[in-house]
LUMTOR-867206 format. One record per residue: x, y, z of N, C-alpha, C in turn. Coordinates in steps of 0.02 Angstrom, whole numbers, padded with zeros to 5 digits, always signed. Layout:
REM LUMTOR-867206
XYZXYZXYZ...
//
This chain:
REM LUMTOR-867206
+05539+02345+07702+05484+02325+07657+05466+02384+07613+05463+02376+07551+05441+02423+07504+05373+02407+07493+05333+02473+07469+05267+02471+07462+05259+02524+07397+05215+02502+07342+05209+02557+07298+05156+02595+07303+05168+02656+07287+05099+02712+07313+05072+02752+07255+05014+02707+07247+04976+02739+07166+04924+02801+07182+04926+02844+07262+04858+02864+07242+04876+02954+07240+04860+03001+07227+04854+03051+07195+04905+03094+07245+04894+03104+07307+04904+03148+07364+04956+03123+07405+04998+03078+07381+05044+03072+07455+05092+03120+07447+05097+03176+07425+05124+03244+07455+05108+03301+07439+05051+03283+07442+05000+03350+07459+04976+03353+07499+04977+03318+07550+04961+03316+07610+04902+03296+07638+04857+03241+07584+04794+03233+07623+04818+03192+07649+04887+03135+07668+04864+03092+07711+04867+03118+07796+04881+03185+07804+04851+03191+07857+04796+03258+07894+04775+03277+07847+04697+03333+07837+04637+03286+07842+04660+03219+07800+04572+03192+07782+04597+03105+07780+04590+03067+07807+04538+02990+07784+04570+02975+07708+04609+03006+07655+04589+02997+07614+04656+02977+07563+04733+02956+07599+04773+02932+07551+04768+02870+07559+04785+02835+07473+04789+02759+07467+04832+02732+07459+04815+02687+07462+04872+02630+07441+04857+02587+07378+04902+02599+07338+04856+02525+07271+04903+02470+07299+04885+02398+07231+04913+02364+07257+04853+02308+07235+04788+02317+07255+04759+02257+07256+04714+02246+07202+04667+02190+07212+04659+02171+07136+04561+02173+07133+04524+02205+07084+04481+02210+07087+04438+02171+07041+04407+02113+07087+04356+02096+07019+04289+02101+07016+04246+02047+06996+04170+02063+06946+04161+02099+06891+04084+02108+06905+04069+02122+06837+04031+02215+06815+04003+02210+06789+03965+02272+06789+04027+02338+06768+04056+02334+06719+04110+02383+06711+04164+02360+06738+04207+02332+06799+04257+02321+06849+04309+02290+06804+04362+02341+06801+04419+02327+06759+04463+02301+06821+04518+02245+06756+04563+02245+06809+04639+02281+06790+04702+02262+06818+04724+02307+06791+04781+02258+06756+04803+02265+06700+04852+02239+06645+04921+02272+06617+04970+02233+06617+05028+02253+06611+05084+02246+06572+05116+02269+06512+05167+02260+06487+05231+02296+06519+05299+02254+06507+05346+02286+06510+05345+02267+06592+05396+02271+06631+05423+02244+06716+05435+02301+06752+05438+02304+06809+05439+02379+06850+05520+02359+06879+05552+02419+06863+05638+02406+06870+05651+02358+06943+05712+02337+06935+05726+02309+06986+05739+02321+07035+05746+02315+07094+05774+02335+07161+05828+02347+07163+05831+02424+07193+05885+02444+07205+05924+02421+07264+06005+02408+07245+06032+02364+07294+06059+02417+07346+06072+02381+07415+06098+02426+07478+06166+02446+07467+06208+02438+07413+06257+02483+07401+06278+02532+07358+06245+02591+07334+06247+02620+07298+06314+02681+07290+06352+02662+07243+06412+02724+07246+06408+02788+07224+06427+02824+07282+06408+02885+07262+06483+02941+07241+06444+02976+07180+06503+03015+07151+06499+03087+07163+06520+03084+07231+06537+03137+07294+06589+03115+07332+06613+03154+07371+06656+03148+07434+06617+03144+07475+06578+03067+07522+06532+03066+07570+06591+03078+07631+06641+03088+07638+06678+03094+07690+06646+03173+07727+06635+03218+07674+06598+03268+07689+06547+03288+07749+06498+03223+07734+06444+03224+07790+06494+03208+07859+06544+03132+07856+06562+03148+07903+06612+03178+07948+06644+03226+07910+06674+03289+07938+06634+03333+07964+06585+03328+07949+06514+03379+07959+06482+03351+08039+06485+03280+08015+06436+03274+08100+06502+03273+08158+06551+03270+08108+06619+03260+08193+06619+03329+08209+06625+03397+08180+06631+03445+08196+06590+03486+08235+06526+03458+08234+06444+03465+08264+06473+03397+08335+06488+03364+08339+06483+03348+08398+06554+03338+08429+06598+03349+08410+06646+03421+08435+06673+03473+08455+06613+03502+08428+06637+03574+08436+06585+03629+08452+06518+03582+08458+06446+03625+08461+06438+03657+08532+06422+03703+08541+06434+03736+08611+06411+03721+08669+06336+03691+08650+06280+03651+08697+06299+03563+08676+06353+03539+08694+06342+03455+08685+06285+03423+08684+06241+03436+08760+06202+03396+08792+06130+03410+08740+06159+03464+08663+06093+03451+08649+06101+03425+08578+06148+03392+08566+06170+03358+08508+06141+03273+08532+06101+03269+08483+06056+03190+08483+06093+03136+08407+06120+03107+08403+06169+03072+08360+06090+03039+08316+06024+03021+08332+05997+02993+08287+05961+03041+08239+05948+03118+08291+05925+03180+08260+05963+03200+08197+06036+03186+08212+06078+03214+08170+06073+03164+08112+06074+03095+08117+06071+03057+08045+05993+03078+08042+05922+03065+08051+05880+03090+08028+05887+03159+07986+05922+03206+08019+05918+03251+07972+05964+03269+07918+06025+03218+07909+06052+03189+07845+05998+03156+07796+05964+03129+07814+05901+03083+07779+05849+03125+07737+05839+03173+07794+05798+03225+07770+05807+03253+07722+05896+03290+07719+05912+03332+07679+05937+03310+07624+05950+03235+07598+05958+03203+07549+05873+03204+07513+05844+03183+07559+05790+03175+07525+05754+03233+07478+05746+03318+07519+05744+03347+07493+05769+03405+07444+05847+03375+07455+05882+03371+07380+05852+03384+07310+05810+03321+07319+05783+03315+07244+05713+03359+07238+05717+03419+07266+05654+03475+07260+05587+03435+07241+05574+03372+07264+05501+03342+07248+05464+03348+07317+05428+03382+07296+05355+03407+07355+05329+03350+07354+05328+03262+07329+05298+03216+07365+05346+03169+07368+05400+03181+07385+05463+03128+07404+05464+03161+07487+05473+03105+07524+05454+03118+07614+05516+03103+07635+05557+03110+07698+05576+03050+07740+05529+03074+07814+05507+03002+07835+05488+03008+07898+05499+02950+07954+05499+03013+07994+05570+02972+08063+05481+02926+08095+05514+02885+08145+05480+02835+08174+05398+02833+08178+05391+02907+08214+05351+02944+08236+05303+02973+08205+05334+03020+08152+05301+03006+08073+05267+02952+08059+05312+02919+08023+05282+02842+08011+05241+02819+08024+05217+02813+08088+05173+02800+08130+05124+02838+08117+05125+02884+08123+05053+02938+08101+05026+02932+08029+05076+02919+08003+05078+02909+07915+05018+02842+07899+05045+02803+07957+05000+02732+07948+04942+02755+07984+04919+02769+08013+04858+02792+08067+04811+02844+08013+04850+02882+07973+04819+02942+07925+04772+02861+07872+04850+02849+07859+04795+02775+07788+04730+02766+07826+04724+02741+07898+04667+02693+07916+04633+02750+07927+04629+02806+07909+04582+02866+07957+04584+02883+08028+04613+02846+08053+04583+02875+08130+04643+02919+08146+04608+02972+08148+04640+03047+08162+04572+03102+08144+04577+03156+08183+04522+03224+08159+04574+03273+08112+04535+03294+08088+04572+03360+08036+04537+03426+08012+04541+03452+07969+04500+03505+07951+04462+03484+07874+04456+03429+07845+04455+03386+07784+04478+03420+07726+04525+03431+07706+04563+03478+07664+04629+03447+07640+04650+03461+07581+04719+03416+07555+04752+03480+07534+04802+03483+07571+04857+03535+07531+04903+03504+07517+04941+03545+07456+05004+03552+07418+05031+03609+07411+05105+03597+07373+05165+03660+07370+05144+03653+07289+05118+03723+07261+05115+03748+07176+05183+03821+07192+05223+03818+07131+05258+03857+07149+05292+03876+07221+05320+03832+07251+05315+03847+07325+05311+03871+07378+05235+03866+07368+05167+03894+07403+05130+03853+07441+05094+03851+07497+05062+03799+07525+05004+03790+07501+04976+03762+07477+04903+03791+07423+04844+03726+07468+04775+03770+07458+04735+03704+07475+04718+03679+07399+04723+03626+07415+04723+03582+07339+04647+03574+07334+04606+03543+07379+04551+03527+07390+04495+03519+07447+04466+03557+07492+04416+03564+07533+04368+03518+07522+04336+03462+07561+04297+03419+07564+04207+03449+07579+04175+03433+07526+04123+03456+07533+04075+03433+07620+04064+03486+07664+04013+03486+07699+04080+03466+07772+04140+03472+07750+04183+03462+07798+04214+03517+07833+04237+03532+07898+04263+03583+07931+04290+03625+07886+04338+03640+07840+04366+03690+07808+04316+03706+07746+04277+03649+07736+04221+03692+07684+04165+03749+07714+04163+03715+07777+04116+03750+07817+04137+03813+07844+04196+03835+07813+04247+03885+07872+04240+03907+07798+04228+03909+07744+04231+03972+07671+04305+03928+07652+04338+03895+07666+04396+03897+07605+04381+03862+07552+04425+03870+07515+04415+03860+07427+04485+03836+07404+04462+03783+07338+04516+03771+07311+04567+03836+07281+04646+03834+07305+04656+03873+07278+04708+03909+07332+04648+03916+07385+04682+03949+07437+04748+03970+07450+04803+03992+07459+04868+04014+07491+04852+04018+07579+04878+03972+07607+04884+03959+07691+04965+03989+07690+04967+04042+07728+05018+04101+07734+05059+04078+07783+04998+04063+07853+05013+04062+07905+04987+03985+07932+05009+03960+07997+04966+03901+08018+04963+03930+08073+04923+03956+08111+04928+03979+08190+04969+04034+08187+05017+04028+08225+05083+04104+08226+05147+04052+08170+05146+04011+08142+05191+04002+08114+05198+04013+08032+05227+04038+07973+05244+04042+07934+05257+03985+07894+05224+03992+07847+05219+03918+07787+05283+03940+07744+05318+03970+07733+05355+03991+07676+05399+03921+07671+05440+03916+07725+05493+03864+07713+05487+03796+07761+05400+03777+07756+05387+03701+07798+05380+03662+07746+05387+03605+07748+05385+03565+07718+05314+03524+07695+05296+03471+07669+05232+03470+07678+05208+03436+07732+05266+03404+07765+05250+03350+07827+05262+03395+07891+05281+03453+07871+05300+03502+07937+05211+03518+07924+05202+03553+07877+05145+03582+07878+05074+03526+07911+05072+03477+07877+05024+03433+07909+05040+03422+07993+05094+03444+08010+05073+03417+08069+05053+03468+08104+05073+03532+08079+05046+03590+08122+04961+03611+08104+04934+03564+08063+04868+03593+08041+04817+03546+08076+04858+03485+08069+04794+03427+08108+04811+03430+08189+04764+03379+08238+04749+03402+08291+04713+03339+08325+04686+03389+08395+04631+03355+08429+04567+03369+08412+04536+03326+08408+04461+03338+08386+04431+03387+08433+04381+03434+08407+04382+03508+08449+04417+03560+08444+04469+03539+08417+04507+03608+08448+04519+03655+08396+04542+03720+08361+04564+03758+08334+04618+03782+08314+04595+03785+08234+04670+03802+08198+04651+03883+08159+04700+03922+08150+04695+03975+08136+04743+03964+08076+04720+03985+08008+04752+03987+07954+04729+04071+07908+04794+04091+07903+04805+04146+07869+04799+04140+07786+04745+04135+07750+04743+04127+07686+04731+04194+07651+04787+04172+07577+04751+04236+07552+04737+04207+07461+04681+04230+07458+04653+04218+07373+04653+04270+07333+04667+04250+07270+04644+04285+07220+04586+04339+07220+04596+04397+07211+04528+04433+07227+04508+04486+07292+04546+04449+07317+04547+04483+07381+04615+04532+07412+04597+04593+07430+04656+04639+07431+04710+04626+07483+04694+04575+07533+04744+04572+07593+04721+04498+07606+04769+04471+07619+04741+04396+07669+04698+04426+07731+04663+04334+07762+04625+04343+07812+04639+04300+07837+04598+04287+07911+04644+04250+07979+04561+04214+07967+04570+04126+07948+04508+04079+07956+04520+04056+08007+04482+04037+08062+04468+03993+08115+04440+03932+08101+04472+03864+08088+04426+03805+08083+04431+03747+08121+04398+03731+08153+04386+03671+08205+04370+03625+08194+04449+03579+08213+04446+03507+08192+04381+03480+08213+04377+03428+08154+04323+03359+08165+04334+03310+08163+04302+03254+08140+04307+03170+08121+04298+03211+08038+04326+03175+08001+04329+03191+07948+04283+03139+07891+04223+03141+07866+04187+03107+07822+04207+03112+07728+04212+03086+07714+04231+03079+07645+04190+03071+07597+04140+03107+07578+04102+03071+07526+04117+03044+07454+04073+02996+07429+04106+02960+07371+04083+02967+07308+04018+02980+07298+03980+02995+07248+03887+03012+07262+03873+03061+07207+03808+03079+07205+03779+03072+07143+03719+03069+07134+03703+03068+07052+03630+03071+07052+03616+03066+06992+03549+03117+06986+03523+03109+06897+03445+03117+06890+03443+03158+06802+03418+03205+06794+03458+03235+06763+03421+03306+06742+03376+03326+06690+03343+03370+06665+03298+03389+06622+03332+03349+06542+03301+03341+06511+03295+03294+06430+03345+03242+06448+03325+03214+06496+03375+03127+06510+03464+03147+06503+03472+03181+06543+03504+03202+06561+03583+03179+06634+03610+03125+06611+03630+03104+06673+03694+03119+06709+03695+03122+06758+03728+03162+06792+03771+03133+06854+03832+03134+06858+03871+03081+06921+03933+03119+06964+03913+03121+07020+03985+03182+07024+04025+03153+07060+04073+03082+07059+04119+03056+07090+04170+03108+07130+04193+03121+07210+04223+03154+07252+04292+03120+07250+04287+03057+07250+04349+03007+07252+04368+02951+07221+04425+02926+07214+04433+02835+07177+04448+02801+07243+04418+02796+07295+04416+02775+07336+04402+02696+07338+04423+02650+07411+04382+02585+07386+04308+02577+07389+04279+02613+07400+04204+02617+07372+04171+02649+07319+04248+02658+07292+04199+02692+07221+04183+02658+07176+04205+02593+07165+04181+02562+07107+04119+02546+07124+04098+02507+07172+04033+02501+07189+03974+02534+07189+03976+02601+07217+03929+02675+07198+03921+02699+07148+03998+02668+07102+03980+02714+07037+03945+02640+06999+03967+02595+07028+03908+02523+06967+03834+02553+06985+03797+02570+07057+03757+02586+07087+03713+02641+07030+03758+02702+07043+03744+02767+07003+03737+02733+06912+03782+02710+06902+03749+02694+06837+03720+02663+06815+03685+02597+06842+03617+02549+06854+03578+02595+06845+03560+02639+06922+03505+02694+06907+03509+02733+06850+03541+02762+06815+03532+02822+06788+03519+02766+06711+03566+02724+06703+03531+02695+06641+03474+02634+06630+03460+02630+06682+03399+02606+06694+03330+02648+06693+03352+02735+06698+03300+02772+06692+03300+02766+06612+03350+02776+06582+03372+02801+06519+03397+02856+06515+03450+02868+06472+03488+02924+06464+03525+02934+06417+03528+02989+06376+03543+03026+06319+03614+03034+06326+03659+03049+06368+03712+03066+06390+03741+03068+06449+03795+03080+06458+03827+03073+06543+03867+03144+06574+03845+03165+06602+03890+03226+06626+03931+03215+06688+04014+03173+06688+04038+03164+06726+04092+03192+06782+04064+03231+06822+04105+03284+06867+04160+03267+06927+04221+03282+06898+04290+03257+06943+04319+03314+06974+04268+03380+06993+04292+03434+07005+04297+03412+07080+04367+03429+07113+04386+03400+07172+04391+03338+07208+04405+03305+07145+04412+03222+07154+04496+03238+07148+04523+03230+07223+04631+03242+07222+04633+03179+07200+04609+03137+07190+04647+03042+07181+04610+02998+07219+04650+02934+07217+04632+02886+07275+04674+02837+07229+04648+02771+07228+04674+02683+07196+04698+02707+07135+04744+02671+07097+04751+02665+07041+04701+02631+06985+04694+02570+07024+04634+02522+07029+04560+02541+07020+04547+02599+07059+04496+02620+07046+04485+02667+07005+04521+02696+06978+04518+02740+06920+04509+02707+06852+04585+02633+06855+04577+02574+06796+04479+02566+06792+04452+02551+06855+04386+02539+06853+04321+02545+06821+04340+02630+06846+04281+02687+06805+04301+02714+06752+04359+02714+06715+04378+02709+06666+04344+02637+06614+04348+02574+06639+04316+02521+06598+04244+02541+06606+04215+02579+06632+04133+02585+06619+04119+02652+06548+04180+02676+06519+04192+02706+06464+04220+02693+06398+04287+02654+06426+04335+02605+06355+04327+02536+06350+04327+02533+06279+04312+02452+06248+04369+02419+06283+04367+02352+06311+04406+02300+06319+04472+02299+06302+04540+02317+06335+04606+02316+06296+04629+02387+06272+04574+02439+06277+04620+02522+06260+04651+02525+06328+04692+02569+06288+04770+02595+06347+04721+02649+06372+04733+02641+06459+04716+02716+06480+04773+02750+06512+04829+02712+06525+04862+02753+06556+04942+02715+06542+04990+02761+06533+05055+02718+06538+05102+02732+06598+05106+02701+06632+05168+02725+06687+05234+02731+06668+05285+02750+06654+05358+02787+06619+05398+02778+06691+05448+02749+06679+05495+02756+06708+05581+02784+06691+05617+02821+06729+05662+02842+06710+05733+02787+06667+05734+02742+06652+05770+02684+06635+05729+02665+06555+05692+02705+06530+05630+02706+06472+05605+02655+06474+05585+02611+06533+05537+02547+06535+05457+02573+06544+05422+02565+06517+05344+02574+06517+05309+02516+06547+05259+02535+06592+05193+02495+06619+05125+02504+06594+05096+02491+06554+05041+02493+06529+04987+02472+06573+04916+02503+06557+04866+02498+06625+04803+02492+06561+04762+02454+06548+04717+02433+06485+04664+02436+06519+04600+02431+06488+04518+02433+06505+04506+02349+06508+04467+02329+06561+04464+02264+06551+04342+02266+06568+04343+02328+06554+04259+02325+06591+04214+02335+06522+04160+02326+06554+04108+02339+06467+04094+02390+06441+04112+02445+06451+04135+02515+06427+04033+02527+06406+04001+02518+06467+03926+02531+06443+03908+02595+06456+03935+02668+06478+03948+02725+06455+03966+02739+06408+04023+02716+06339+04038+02713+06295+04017+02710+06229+03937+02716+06234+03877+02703+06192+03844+02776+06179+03873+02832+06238+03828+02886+06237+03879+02932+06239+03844+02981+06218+03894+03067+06238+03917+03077+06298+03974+03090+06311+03983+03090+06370+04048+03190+06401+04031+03214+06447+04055+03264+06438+04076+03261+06539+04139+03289+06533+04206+03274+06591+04187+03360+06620+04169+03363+06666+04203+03424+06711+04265+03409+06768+04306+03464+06761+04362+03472+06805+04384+03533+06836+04430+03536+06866+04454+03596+06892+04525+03586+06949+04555+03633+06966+04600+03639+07002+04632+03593+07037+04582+03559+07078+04580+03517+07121+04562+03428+07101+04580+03447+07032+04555+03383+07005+04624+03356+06994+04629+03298+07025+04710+03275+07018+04732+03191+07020+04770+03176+06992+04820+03116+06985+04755+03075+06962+04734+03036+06981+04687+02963+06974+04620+03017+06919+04589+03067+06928+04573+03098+06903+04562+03112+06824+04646+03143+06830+04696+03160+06796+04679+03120+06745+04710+03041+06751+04721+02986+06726+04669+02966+06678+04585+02989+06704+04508+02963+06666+04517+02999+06642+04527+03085+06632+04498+03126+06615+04559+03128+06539+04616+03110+06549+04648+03118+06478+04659+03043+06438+04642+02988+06483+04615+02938+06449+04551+02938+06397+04483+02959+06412+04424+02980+06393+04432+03022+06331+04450+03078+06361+04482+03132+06286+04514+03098+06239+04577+03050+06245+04627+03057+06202+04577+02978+06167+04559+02927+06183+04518+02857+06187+04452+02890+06141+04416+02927+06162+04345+02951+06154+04351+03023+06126+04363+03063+06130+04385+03110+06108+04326+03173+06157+04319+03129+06195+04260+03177+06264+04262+03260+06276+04228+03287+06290+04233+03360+06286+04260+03375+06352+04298+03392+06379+04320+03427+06459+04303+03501+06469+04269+03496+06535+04252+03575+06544+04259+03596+06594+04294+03684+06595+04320+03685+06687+04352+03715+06666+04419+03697+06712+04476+03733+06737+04540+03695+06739+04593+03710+06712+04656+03662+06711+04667+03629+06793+04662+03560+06774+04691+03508+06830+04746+03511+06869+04764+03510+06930+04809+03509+06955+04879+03488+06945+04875+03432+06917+04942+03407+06873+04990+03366+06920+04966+03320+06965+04991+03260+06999+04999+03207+06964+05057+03182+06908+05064+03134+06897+05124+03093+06916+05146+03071+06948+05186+03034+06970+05176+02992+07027+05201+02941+07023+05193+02873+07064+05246+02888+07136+05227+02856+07186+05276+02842+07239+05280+02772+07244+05330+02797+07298+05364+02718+07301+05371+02740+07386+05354+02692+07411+05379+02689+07509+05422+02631+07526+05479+02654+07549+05518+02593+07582+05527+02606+07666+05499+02570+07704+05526+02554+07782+05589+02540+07777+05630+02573+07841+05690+02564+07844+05686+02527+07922+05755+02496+07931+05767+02436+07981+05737+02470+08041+05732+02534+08070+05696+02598+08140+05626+02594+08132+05582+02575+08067+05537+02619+08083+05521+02671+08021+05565+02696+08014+05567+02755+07972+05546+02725+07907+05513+02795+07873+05520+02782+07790+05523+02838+07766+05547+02806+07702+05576+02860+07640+05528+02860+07573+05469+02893+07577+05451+02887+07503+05466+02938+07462+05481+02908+07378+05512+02954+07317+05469+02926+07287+05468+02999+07222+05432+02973+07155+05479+02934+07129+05434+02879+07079+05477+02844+07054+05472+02822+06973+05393+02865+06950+05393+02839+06886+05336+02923+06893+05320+02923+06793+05263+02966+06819+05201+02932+06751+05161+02980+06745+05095+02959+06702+05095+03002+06622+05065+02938+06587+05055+02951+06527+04997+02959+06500+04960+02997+06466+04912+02982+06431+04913+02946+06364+04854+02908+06355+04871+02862+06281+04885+02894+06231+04905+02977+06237+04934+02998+06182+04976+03025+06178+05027+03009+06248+05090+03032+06254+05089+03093+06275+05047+03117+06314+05054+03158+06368+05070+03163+06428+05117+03197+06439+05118+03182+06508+05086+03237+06588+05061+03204+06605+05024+03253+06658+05061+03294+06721+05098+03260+06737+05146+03295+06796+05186+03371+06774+05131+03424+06848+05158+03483+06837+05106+03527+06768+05096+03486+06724+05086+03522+06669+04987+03531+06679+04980+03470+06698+04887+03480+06711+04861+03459+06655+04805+03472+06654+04748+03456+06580+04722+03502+06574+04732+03530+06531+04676+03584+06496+04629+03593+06483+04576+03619+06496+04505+03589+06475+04491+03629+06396+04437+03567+06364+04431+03588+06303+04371+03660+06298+04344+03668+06349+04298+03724+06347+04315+03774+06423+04343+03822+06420+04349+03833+06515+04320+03878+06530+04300+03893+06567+04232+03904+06629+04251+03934+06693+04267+03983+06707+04287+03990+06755+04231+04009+06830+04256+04013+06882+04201+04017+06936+04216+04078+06979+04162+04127+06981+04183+04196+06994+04163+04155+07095+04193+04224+07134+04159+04224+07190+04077+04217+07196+04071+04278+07153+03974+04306+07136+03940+04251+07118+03996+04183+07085+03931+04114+07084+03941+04084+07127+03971+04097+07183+03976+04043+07230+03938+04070+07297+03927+04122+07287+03875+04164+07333+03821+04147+07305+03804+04163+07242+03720+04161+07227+03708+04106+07217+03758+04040+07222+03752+03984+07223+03735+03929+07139+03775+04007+07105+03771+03955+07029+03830+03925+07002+03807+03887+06967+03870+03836+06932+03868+03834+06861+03891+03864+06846+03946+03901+06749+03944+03815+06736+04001+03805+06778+04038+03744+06726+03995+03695+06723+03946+03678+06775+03904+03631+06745+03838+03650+06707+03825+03708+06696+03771+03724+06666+03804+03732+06563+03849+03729+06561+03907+03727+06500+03910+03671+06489+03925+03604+06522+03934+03553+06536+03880+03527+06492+03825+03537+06527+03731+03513+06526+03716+03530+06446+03726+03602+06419+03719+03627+06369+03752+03601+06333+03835+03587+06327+03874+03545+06266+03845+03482+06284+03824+03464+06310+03809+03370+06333+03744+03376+06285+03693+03433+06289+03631+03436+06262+03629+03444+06171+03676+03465+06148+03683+03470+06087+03709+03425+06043+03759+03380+06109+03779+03310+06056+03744+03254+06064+03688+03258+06121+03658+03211+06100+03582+03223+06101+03563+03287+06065+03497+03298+06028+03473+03241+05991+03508+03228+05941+03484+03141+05887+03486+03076+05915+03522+03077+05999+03532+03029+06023+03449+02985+06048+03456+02933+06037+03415+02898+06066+03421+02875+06134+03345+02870+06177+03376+02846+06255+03395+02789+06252+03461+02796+06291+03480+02703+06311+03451+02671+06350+03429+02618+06361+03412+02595+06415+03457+02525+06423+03476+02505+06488+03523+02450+06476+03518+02430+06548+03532+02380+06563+03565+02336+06633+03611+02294+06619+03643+02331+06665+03731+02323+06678+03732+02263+06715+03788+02211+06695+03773+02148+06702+03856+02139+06737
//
């Protein structure tokens, strides 16, 4: 059974740090902004179970007869170990840090990570340059609470060496039993030597959104995830805030890694008119999938200004260069992580699965995000010294460009229907 996988992180490893990889797939309706999602152009066909390959596969098996032939320890030659790790090494062939294979066992955990139930340290890592990097630390969660930061370099996991694990090697050596302790060797920017963090797994909580107004109607929303509760919190958050009235929107995706496809299509329609492109999916065969606004774009009336940063990725990604390229929105921060590409998961007849990228992301102006990131149009960077004294640059930049474009603005007041 094949399954397609729209959400930001399936190889970066949050599906097993945090609660927090998705699955798209399903269909979202009502009202109040709630796009659905729309499509030109067909998603290639299925690939058939005989594919010819232009190699000598006799290779591999001269390879496994000679290994169980001639290996010195027989009794420790396992015939399914050995095709698993044919599987493996095809797979990572294609140098993609979110193309997997995982044996039974895997699998299994893989599905258990989707539903949450597992403890972790709530943290999503990825390979940048291949590096184990924390992509994103969950606010008020074990590894936030332990000082790490987006950004991080994890050197070490315990006594073992990150250089040459994989990302599914690495997740499994980081998550755990609830209680217990992981020792990670990180080293940052800034700092003259790495250091040895101690952080103790938890239940891992996910938050979804906060929001707020600030001084001269001022509104303010800081979505964490495209989760399946985000459309709902964010209809929530923007009832309130434009029901107070508000001059502008200051919308913060700083450490939002992804989630739904669906839900991004979503909060995206609470910005674009009916029918703009926000996103194109590209496939290697030059067939395009188009993804359109289908919501009342009742943000779309006011100034609106995007913070991002590092950790801001894929589903993210997707609003934040939709908005710009659609709206021509101000972005402020720090270049985005640069997750654009789709997976694809197929179960095999064991148990096992194999997920590969299989398409990647467009912006409506023919950008493409994978690897490359988003740039922000104003950047802001965040010293240590504000994260001690507990100030925030990029949103106080944010607040200020938000405050100047909509000085002449009149308050909106509206209910979202």
């Amino acid at each position: 059974m094949r399954k397609r996988l729209f959400y930001v992180l399936s190889g970066v490893g949050a599906v097993a740090l945090l609660a927090g990889a998705f699955y798209g797939g399903f269909w979202l309706g009502g009202n109040g902004g709630t796009i659905a999602e729309s499509a030109e152009g067909e998603v290639p066909a299925e690939i058939g179970s005989q594919i010819p390959l232009d190699a000598d596969v006799s290779l591999l098996w001269d390879t496994i007869g000679f290994i169980k032939n001639r290996y010195f320890k027989p009794e420790d030659v396992d015939d399914r170990k050995l095709l698993y790790g044919a599987i493996s090494g095809a797979v990572d062939s294609l140098n993609d840090p979110y193309s997997q294979f995982f044996p039974p066992d895997d699998a299994e955990k893989f599905e258990e990570d989707l539903s949450g139930n597992f403890y972790g340290i709530g943290a999503e890592i990825g390979i940048r340059d291949g590096q184990l990097v924390i992509v994103s630390p969950l606010e008020g969660n074990p590894a936030d609470k332990a000082g790490i930061r987006a950004g991080d370099r994890i050197l070490k996991v315990d006594d073992t060496l990150t250089a040459d694990l994989s990302l599914n090697e690495a997740v499994k050596l980081i998550r755990g039993e609830l209680g217990t302790d992981v020792i990670l060797l990180i080293d940052r920017d800034g700092w003259e030597e790495p250091r040895r963090i101690t952080v103790t797994r938890a239940e891992i909580t996910i938050p979804t959104i906060d929001w707020e107004m600030k001084e001269d109607d001022v509104a303010y929303i800081h979505l964490y995830n495209f989760n399946a509760n985000a459309p709902q919190a964010f209809y929530k958050a923007s009832f309130d805030l434009l029901m107070q009235g508000s001059r502008g929107l200051v919308l913060d995706l700083r450490g939002n890694s992804g989630g739904y496809l669906e839900v991004a299509n979503n909060i995206a329609g609470w910005f674009l008119k009916r029918g703009s492109l926000i996103v194109t999916e590209r496939f290697p065969n030059g067939e395009d999938r188009r993804f359109h606004a289908n919501g009342g774009g009742a943000w779309g009336r006011t100034p609106v200004v995007l913070l991002v940063d590092g950790s801001s990725a894929s589903a993210s990604e997707i609003v934040a260069g939709a908005l710009r390229d659609q709206l021509g929105v101000t972005i402020v921060g720090e270049k985005t992580f640069g997750k654009g590409t789709v997976q694809e998961m197929e179960t095999l007849s064991d148990g096992s699965k194999v997920k590969i990228s299989v398409a990647e992301w467009v912006t409506p102006e023919g950008y493409t995000i994978n690897e490359s990131g988003i740039e922000p149009d104003v950047k802001v960077p965040v010293t240590a010294e504000d994260i001690e004294a507990g100030n925030d640059p990029q949103l106080e930049k944010a607040v200020e460009i938000l405050k100047e474009q909509a000085k002449d603005v009149e308050v909106i007041q509206t209910i979202v229907l």
